[in-house]
Steps between C-alpha positions, in 0.01 A plus 500: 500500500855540423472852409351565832793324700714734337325762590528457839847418508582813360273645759651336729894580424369848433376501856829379633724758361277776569558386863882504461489834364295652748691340833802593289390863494468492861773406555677790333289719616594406866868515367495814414343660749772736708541427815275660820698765728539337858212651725591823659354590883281790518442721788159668594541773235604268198845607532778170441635432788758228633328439860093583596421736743514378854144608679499433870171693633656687826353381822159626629431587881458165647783350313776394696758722301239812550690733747318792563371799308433898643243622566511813302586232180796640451656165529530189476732211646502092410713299705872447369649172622856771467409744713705510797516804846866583603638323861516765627242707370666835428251736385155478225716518202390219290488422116522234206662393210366344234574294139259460239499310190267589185488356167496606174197663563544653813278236708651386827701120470676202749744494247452165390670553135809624684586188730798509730519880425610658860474912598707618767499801656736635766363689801700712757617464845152644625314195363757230559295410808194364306541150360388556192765778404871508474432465207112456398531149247184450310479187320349422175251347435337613782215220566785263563724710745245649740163372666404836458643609144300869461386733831440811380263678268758828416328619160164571355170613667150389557217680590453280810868520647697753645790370337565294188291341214428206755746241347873419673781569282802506635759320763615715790644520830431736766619659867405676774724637788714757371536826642354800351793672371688194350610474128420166275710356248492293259742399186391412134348202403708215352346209285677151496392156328457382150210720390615798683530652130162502448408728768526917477566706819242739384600740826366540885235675589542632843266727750576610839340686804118444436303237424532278172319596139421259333361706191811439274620345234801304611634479116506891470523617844805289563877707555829440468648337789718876555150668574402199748774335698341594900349782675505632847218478766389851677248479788179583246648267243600161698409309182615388165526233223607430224453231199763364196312498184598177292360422171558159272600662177388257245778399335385207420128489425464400142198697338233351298520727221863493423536149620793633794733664229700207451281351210372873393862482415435224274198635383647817363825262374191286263319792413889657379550129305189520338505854330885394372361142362211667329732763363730199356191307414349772271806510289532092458139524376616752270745335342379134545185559389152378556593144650680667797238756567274183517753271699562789756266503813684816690550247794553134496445407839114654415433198260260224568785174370340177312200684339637450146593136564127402619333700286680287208423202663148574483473586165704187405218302694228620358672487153618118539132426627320660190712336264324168625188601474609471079 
């Protein structure tokens, strides 16, 4: 009867350090885990971005910022809440310019990452009429500053549009009034606010005297602002416009497989530690013989502490136990 007390206390105490070991384990093993890269945005086409596309569908006939669209299909017009005729009306010279913000990958954004982040851009005496120029101030982010933050759909096609892929994607301003012979002007765009440094003047893409294409890329079709700057109307060509091409540059997206740089620096600094240590190590072994080479882990921080001390314990147990069973 005694004998089988005993053997259930071992059992027992056997049961309870088993359990210590194994939370213990655990433990470590959630200690040594490294840590998980903050989560990165992604756009559309799984490129890291620091803002998501912004996709406003443009409006559809019946909508109350649908305009009017030609016949032939050669265009078509939303309603800008910008667009303002010359008192007096001088002539059917008319145009529009535009910004437009794209991300990291390209996709059209309000510019909600940049906050506070203001583009001016100065406009000549021909436009200083129109309350929306001298100078054109756009406002980031844009969903805060305007009650109508995109109106125009300047790039990409569709199949069932005359003009652009059917989403608005950039802020504009526009006139009509001018007479048919006068030049525009405008000056280069300046960036102010906090996170101004995060956005690239990629260029301006500008077309004049016929009707707008949208089937460009405004990354690569954008110029220098000394091949843009204003054009001149002629009686065939009483139209023009032209859009700034911004674009966030990412400076400070952290990637998921170099955790952002800052602790691949780290990384590579370990990885640099290691190699030296187990160069050092090699020789202590050497000359210390086989009780270092069996005291050396490589990496101390890799070791489970305590496992010794309850592993005694347990043997002492069961030892102290049997020797009552004599």
């Amino acid at each position: 009867m005694r004998e089988s007390r005993d053997t259930r206390l071992v059992v027992s105490i056997g049961a309870v350090v088993l359990g210590v070991l194994v939370a213990s384990s655990a433990v470590a093993g959630v200690a040594a885990s490294p840590g998980t890269p903050a989560p990165v945005a992604q756009s559309t086409n799984d490129t890291p971005v620091s803002e998501q596309g912004h996709e406003e569908p443009v409006p559809e006939p019946g909508d109350p910022y649908f305009e009017a669209a030609a016949e032939d299909g050669s265009w078509i017009s939303y309603t800008n809440p910008r667009d303002e005729y010359r008192v007096p009306y001088l002539g059917d010279g008319s145009g529009k310019l535009c910004v437009t913000l794209l991300n990291e990958a390209g996709e059209p954004v309000v510019g909600e990452s940049v906050p506070d982040v203001t583009a001016t851009i100065d406009t000549g005496e021909e436009l200083e009429w129109h309350s929306h120029a001298d100078p054109f101030v756009v406002e980031y982010p844009l969903t805060e500053n305007y009650d109508r933050p995109l109106d125009a759909d300047q790039f990409g096609t569709d199949p069932d549009l005359p003009q652009g892929d059917g989403y608005l994607d950039s802020h504009c301003f526009e006139w009509h009034g001018l007479p048919e012979d006068e030049t525009v002007e405008y000056g280069e765009i300046e960036l102010e606010g906090e996170d101004a440094d995060r956005i690239e003047v990629v260029g301006y893409v500008q077309q004049a005297h016929d009707s707008w294409e949208t089937d460009v890329d405004p990354l690569t079709a954008a110029q220098p602002y000394e091949e843009a700057g204003g054009w001149t109307y002629h009686p065939d060509g009483s139209h023009g416009q032209a859009v700034v091409v911004l674009q966030l540059d990412g400076q400070d997206l952290e990637s998921p497989a170099d955790d952002g740089g800052e602790h691949g620096d780290d990384a590579d600094d370990t990885i640099t530690d290691v190699d030296d240590r187990d160069s050092v190590d090699s020789d202590d072994r050497t000359s210390e013989g086989d009780d270092t080479e069996a005291d050396d882990s490589g990496d101390g921080s890799d070791r489970t502490p305590g496992f010794g001390v309850l592993v005694a314990l347990l043997v002492l147990t069961v030892a102290a136990v049997a020797s009552r069973r004599w």
